[in-house]
Every structure is written in structure tokens, then in C-alpha cells.
C-alpha positions in Angstrom: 29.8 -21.7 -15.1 26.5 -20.7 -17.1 26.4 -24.0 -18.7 25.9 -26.4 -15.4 23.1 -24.4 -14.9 21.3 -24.9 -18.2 18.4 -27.5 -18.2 19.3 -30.5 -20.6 16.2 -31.6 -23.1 16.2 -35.1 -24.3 13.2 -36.3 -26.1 10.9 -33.4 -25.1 11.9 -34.0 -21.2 13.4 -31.3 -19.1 16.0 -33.2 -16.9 17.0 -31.5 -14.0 20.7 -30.0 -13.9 23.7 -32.2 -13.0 25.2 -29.6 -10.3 21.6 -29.0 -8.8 21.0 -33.3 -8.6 24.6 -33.2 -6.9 24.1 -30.7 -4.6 20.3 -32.2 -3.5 22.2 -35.8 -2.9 25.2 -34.3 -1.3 22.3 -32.9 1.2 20.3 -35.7 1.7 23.8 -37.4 2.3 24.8 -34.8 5.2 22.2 -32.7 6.1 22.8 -33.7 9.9 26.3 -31.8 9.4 24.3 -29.1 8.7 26.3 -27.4 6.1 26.4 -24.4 5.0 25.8 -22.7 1.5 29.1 -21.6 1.6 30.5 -24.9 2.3 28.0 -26.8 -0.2 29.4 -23.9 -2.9 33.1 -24.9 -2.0 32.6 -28.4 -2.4 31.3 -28.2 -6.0 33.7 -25.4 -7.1 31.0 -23.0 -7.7 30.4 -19.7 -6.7 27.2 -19.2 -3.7 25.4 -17.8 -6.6 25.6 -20.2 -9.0 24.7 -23.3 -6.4 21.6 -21.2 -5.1 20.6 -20.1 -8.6 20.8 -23.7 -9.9 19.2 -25.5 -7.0 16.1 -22.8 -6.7 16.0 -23.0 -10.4 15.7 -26.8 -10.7 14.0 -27.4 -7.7 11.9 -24.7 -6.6 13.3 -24.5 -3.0 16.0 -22.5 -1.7 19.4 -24.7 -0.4 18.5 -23.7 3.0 14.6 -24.7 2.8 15.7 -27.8 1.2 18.1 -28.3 4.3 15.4 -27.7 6.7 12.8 -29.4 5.6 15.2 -32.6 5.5 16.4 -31.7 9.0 12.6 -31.3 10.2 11.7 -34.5 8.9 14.5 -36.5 10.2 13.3 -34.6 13.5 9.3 -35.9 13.2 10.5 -39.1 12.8 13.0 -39.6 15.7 10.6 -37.5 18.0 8.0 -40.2 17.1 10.5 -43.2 17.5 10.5 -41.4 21.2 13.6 -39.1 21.0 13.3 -36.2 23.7 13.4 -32.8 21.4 16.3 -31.8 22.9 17.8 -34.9 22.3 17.2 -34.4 18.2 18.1 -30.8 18.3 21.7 -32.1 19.2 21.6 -35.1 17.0 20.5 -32.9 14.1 23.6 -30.5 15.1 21.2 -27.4 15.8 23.5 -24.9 17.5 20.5 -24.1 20.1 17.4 -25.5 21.3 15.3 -22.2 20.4 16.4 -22.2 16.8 15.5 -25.8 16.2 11.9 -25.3 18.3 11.2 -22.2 15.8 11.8 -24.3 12.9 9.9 -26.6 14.3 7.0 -25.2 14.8 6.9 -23.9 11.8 7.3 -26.4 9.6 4.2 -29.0 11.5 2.6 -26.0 13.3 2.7 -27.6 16.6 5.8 -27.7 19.3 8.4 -30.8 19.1 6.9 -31.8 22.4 3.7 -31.5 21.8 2.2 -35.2 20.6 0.2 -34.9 17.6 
């Protein structure tokens, strides 16, 4: 398992792992399932560990940062296509309104109803 962590140098260039590139696309490809890290660590046959390790390593960002910042920008933009919050909280599978708000909030500082 150590080695799908290691970074892979070619011609001076740090290249980002090939678990940590999976598990970023396998996000941006589902983050409306909102899954968990569990579930993300299942799919690639790696430990919870491992998959956080890698991904925070590579990228900075923990797995569920990276999944909420993806889930609060698909939110922005369907609130300003005209979506009613509430109406995104479902479509972005939040489990309740108050949860999504708080995230919300504090990811633009302002409430999903307020117009900015």
C-alpha cells in the first residue's frame, strides 16, 4: 500500500499520485451521491487511512473538504440558475436542510437565500 502513495518524479516534476488523481475524479464524478470516506476507501481497495493520507498529501485538502467544496459549488451555481435552497439541499443529497445551510454559510459567508 506505501507505494500508491509515493509521489512519482519525472524530469524534475512531482506528479501527483495515481490513487489520489483516482479518488479526486471518482469525486468530481459523484459527489451528488455524497459518499463517504469509507465508501470512497472500499472502492479503491485501500484502507481509510491510506485514501485520506494520499489525497491530503497530494492535494492539500482533506476527502471531506474536497467533497464540500464541490457540493457548495454545484449549490452557488444552481442557486443562481434560480433553484430554491431547499430545492439543492435535496438535489445535492444533504440528509437536512440545517446541515447543508451551515456549510453554506460557511463556505460564501452569506445564507443560500440570501442574494449576493
Amino acid at each position: 500500500m506505501a507505494g500508491r502513495c509515493k509521489k512519482i518524479s519525472s524530469n524534475g516534476v512531482i506528479k501527483k499520485t495515481e490513487l489520489s488523481l483516482a479518488i479526486k475524479q471518482y469525486l468530481n464524478e459523484n459527489h451528488k451521491k455524497n459518499p463517504s470516506v469509507k465508501e470512497i476507501s472500499e472502492h479503491f481497495f485501500v484502507s481509510v487511512s491510506t485514501a485520506c493520507h494520499c489525497f491530503k498529501a497530494d492535494f492539500g485538502i482533506s476527502i471531506k473538504k474536497y467533497l464540500i467544496e464541490k457540493k457548495m459549488d454545484e449549490a452557488k451555481k444552481l442557486i443562481e440558475k434560480g433553484e430554491s435552497p431547499k430545492k439543492v439541499c435535496e438535489k445535492l443529497n444533504y440528509e437536512n436542510y440545517t446541515t447543508f445551510y451551515r456549510n453554506y454559510r460557511k463556505h460564501f459567508g452569506v445564507s443560500p437565500s440570501d442574494k449576493e
